[in-house]
C-alpha positions as CSV (number, residue, x, y, z in Angstrom):
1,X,32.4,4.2,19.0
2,X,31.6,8.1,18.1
3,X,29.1,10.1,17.7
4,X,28.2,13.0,15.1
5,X,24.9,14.7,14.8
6,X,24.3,14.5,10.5
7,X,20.6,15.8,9.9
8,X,18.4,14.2,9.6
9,X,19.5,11.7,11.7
10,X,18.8,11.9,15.5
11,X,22.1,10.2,16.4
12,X,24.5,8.7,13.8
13,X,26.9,6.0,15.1
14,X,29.8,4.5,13.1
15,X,31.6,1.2,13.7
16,X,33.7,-1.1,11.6
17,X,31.1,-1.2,9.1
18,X,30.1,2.0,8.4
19,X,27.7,4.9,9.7
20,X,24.3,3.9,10.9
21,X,21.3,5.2,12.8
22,X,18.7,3.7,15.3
23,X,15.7,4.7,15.0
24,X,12.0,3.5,16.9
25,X,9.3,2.7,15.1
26,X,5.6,3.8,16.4
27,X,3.3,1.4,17.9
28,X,0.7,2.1,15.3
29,X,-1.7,-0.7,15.9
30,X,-1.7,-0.6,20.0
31,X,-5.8,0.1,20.5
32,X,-6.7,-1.3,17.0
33,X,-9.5,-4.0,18.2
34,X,-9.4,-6.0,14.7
35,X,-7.0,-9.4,15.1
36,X,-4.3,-10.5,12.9
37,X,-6.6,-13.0,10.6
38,X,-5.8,-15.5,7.5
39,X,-7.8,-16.6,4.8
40,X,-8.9,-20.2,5.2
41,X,-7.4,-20.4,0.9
42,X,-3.9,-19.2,1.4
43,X,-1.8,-21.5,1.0
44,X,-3.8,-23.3,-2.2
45,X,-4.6,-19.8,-4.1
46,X,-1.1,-19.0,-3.2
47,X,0.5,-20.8,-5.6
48,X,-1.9,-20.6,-8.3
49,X,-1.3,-17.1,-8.0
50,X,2.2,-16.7,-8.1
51,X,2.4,-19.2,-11.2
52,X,-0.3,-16.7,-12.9
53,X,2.1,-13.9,-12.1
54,X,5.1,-15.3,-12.9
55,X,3.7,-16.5,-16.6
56,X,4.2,-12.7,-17.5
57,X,7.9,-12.7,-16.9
58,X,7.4,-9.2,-15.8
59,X,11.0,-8.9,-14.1
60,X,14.0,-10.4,-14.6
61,X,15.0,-13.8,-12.3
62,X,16.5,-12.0,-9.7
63,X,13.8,-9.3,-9.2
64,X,11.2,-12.0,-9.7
65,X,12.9,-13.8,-6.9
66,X,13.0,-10.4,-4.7
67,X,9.3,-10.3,-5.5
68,X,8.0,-13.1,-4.5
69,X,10.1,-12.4,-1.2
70,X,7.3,-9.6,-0.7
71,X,4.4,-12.3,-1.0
72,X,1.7,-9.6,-1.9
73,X,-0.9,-13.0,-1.8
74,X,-0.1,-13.0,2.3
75,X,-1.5,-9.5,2.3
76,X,-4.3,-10.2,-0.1
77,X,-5.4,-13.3,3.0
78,X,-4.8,-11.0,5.7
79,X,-6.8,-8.0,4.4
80,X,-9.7,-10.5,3.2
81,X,-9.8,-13.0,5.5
82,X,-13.9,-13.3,5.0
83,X,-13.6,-13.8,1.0
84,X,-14.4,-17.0,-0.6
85,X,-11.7,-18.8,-2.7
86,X,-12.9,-17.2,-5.8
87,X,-13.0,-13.9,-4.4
88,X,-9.8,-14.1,-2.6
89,X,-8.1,-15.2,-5.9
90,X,-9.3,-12.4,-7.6
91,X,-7.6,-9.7,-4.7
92,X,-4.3,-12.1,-4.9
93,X,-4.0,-10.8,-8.6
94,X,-4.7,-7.4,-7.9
95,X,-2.7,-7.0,-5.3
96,X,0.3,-8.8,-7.5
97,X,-0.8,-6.5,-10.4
98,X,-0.2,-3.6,-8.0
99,X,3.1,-4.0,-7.3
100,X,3.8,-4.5,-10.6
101,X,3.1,-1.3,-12.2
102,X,4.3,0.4,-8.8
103,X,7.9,-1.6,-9.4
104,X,8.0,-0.2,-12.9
105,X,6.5,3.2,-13.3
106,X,8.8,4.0,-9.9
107,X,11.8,3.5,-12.6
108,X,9.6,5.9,-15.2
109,X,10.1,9.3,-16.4
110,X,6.5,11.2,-16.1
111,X,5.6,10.7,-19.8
112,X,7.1,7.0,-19.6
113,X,4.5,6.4,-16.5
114,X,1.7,7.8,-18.6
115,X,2.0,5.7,-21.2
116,X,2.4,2.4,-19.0
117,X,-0.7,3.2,-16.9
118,X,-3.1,3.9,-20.3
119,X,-2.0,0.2,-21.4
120,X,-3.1,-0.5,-18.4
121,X,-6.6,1.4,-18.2
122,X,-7.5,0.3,-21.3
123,X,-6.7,-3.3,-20.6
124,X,-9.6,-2.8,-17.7
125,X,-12.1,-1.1,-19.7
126,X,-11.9,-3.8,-22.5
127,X,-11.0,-6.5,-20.7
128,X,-12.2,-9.0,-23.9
129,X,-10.1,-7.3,-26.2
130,X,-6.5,-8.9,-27.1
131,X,-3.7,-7.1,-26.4
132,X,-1.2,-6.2,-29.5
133,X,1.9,-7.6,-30.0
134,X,4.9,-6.3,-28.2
135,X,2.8,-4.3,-26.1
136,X,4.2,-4.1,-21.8
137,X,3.2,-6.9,-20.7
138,X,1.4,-5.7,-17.8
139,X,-1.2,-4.7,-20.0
140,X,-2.1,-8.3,-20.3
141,X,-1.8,-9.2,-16.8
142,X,-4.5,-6.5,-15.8
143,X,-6.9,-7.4,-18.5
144,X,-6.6,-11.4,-17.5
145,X,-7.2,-10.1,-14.1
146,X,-10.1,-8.0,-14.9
147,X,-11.7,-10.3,-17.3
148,X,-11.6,-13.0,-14.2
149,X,-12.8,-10.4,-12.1
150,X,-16.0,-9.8,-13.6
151,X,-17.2,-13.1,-13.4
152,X,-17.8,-12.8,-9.9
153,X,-18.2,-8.7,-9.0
154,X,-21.3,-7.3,-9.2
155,X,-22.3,-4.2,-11.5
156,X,-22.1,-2.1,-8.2
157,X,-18.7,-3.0,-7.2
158,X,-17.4,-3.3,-10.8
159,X,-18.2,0.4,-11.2
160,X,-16.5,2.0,-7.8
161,X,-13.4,-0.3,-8.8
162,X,-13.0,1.3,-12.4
163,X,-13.6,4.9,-10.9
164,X,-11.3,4.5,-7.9
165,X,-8.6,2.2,-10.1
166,X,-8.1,5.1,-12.4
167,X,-7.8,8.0,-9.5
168,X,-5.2,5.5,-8.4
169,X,-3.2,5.6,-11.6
170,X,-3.2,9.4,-12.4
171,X,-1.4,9.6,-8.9
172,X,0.8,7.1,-10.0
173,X,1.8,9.5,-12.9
174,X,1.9,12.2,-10.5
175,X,3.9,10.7,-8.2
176,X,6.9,9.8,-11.1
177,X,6.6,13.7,-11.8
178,X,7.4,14.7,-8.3
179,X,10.1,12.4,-8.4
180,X,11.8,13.4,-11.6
181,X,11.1,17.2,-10.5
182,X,12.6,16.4,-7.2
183,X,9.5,17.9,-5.3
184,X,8.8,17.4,-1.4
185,X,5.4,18.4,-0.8
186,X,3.5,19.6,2.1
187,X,1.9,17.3,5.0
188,X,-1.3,18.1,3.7
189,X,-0.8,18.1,0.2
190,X,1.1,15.0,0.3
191,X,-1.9,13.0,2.2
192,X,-4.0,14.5,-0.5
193,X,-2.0,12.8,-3.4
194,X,-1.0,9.8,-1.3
195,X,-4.8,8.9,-0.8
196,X,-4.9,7.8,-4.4
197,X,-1.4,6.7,-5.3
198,X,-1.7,3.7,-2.5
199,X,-3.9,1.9,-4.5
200,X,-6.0,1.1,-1.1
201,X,-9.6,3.0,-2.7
202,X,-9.5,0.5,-5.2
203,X,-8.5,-2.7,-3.1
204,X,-11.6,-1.6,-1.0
205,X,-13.7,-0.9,-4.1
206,X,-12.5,-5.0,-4.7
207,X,-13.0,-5.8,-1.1
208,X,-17.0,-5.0,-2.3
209,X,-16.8,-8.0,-5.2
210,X,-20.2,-9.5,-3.7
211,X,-21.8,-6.3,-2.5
212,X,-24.8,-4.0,-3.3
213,X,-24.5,-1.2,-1.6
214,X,-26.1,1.8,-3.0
215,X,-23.7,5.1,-4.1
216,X,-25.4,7.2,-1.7
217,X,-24.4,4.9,1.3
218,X,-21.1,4.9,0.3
219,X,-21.1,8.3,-0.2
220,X,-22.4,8.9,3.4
221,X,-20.3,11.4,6.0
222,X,-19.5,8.7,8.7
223,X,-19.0,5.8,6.1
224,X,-16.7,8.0,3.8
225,X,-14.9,9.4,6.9
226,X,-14.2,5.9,7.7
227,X,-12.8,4.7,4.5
228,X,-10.2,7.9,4.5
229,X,-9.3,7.5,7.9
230,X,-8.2,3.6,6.9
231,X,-6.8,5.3,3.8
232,X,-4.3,7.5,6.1
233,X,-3.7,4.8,8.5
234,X,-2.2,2.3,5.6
235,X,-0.5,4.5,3.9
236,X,1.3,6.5,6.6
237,X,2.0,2.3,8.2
238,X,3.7,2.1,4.4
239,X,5.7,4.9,4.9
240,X,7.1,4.7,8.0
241,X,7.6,0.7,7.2
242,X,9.2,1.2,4.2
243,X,11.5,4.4,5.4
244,X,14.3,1.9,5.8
245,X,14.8,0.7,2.4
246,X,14.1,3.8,0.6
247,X,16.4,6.1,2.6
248,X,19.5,3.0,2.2
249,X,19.0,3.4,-1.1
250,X,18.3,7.3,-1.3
251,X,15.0,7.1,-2.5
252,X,12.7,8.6,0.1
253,X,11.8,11.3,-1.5
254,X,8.4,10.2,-1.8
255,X,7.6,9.3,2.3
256,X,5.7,10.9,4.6
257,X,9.0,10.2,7.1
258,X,10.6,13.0,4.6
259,X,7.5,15.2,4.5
260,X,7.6,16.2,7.7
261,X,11.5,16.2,8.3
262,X,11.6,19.2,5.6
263,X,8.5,20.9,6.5
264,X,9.1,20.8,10.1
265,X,13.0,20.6,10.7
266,X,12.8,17.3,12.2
267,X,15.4,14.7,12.3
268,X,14.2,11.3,11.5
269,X,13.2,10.4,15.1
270,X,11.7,13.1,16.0
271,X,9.9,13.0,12.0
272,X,8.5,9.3,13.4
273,X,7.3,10.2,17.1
274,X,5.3,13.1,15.2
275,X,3.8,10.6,12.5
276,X,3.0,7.8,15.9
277,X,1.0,10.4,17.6
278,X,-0.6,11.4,14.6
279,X,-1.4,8.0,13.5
280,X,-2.7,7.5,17.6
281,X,-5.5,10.4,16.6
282,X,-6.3,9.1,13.5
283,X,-6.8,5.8,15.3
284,X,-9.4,7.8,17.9
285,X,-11.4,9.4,15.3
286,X,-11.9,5.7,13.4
287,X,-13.0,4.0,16.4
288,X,-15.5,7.5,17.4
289,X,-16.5,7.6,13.4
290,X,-17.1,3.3,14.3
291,X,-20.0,4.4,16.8
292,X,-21.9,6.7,14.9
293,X,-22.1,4.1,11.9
294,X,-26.0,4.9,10.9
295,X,-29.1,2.4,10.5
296,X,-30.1,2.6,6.8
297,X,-32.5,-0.4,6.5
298,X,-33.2,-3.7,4.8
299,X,-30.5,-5.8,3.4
300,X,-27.8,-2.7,3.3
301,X,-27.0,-2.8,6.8
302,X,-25.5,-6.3,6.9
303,X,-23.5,-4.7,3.7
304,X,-22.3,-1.7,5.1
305,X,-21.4,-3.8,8.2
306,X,-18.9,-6.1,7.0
307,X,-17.5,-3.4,4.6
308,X,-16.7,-1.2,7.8
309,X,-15.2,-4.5,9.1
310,X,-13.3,-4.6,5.8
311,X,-11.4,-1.4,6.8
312,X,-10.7,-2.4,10.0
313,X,-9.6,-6.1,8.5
314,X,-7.4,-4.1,5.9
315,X,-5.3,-1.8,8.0
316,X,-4.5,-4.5,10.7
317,X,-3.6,-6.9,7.7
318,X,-1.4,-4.4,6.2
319,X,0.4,-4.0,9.7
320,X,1.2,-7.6,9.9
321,X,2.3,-8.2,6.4
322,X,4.6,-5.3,6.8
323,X,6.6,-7.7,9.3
324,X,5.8,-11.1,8.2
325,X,6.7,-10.6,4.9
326,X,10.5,-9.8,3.3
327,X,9.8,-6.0,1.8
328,X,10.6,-3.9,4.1
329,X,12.7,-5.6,6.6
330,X,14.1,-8.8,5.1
331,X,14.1,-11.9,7.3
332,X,14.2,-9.9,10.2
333,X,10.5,-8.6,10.2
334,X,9.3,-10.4,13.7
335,X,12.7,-9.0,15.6
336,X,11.2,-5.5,14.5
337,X,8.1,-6.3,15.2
338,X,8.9,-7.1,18.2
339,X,11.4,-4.3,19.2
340,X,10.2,-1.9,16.7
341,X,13.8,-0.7,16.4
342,X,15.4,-0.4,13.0
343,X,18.7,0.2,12.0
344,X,19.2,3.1,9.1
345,X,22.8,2.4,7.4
346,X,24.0,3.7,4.6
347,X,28.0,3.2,3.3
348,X,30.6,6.0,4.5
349,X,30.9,8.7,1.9
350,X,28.3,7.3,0.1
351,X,26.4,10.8,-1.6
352,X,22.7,11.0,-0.3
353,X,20.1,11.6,-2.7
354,X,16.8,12.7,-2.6
């Protein structure tokens, strides 16, 4: 076996089968106090939600197949493991209407992404209002969602969704024009764009279907340092999850593993250690922001209590997902979860891009 030091790679190995890298993963979740929990309606909502998805014919068998491999209704249980069957439902077809605008505009052109997420946006802000012919079909799948939706959300929760739901699709847009321009951005601009291009404002704006709680509360210091600190911690789990897929296939442009290799002149190793112990802060400051949750009176506290718990419920559920389902790693999630070591191969004289 030889060795050869190719940036970004810490250490590149090559055997009969070509060049690969091994690279450890951060404990991300070591201190986080919130179990791994399931929704009591899996398995029954499950299917009606796949059958709903599937109905579209969004993709193509074989990326349908690949889709359902991800089973975005496991992370819809884990991240509400409180929610009733009809709420639960109504996050199972969000989080399926997620990834399918995210599977399509990442194939977009800027201007191609635009028009994709206005069908969408104005499937959700006239949810009654049929569809026309021919139109992507995802259009129909988020008004169906949105028109079951607001059956059960209240005025207060339907409101922060819309407002969050459309921050998340102008960074959707902005994200196909970084990578159609090619552009890396900084640590802290990237956080700043990544925030929104998640999606994770508007699954906790969701998260809210059967709560009151006022603007102002929402709005307040600790609560809203809270929800960005869950924010970061989900997205930077996606990124360093996901890292394996999207550099074998030269698409990491977009990844916070990539960020910080450019901006700092790391190799990937050394990119991931940096992300853990940034991730161990942003851990800290959640669980000191946690204590200093304030007492606001009446009815709101109860609220504002098991949304705080739906933060905490969110980012552990994302965590086990990563593994459990086949996204990012394939059959082999537990082995990685258990190791947290993953192998980074890519075919001999194959041209990197990104």
């Amino acid at each position: 076996m030889s060795t050869t030091s190719l940036r970004p790679d810490s250490t590149t190995f090559v055997d009969e089968d070509g060049a690969y890298t091994d690279v450890h993963l951060p404990k991300a979740l070591a201190s986080w106090p919130w179990p791994r929990r399931v929704n009591p309606h899996y398995e029954s909502v499950k299917q009606q939600a796949s059958a709903w998805c599937e109905s579209f014919q969004a993709f193509n068998p074989q990326a349908q197949d690949a889709f359902n491999k991800c089973d975005f209704n496991l992370l819809a249980s884990l991240a509400y493991p409180r929610l009733d069957e009809a709420g639960y439902r109504v996050c199972c077809d969000l989080m399926n209407l997620f990834f399918c605008i995210d599977e399509h505009t990442d194939l977009a052109t800027a201007e191609g992404a635009r028009a994709q997420v206005n069908i969408v946006m104005d499937a959700i802000l006239h949810p009654q209002k049929p569809r026309p012919s021919g139109e992507w079909v995802v259009g129909e799948m988020a008004r169906q969602f949105w028109a079951n939706a607001v059956l059960v959300a209240t005025p207060t929760a339907q409101t922060r969704f819309v407002s969050s739901f459309q921050k998340y699709l102008d960074a959707v847009v902005q994200q196909a024009e970084d990578r159609v321009k090619g552009s890396v951005r900084s640590v802290e601009d990237y956080f700043r764009v990544r925030r929104d291009s998640i999606g994770v404002e508007p699954s906790f704006a969701i998260g809210e279907l059967y709560m009151n709680i006022p603007q102002e509360v929402i709005d307040n210091p600790v609560i809203a340092k809270l929800r960005v600190i869950a924010i970061d911690l989900i997205h930077i789990a996606n990124d360093i999850y996901s890292y394996k897929v999207e550099w074998e296939r030269g698409d990491e442009g977009h990844n916070l593993v990539t960020v910080v290799i450019q901006q700092f002149g790391m190799n990937i190793q050394d990119a991931m250690d940096y992300i853990g112990k940034l991730n161990e802060r942003l851990v800290d400051q959640f669980l000191e922001q946690w204590n200093r949750i304030p007492v606001f009176g009446g009815s709101v506290d109860a609220e504002i209590g098991d949304y705080c718990n739906m933060l905490g419920e969110w980012v552990r559920g994302n965590d086990s997902w990563s593994f459990e389902s086949e996204r990012y790693f394939g059959k082999k999630g537990p082995e990685i979860q258990a190791d947290l070591i993953v192998r980074l191969t890519r075919s001999r004289g194959e041209k990197r891009v990104g």
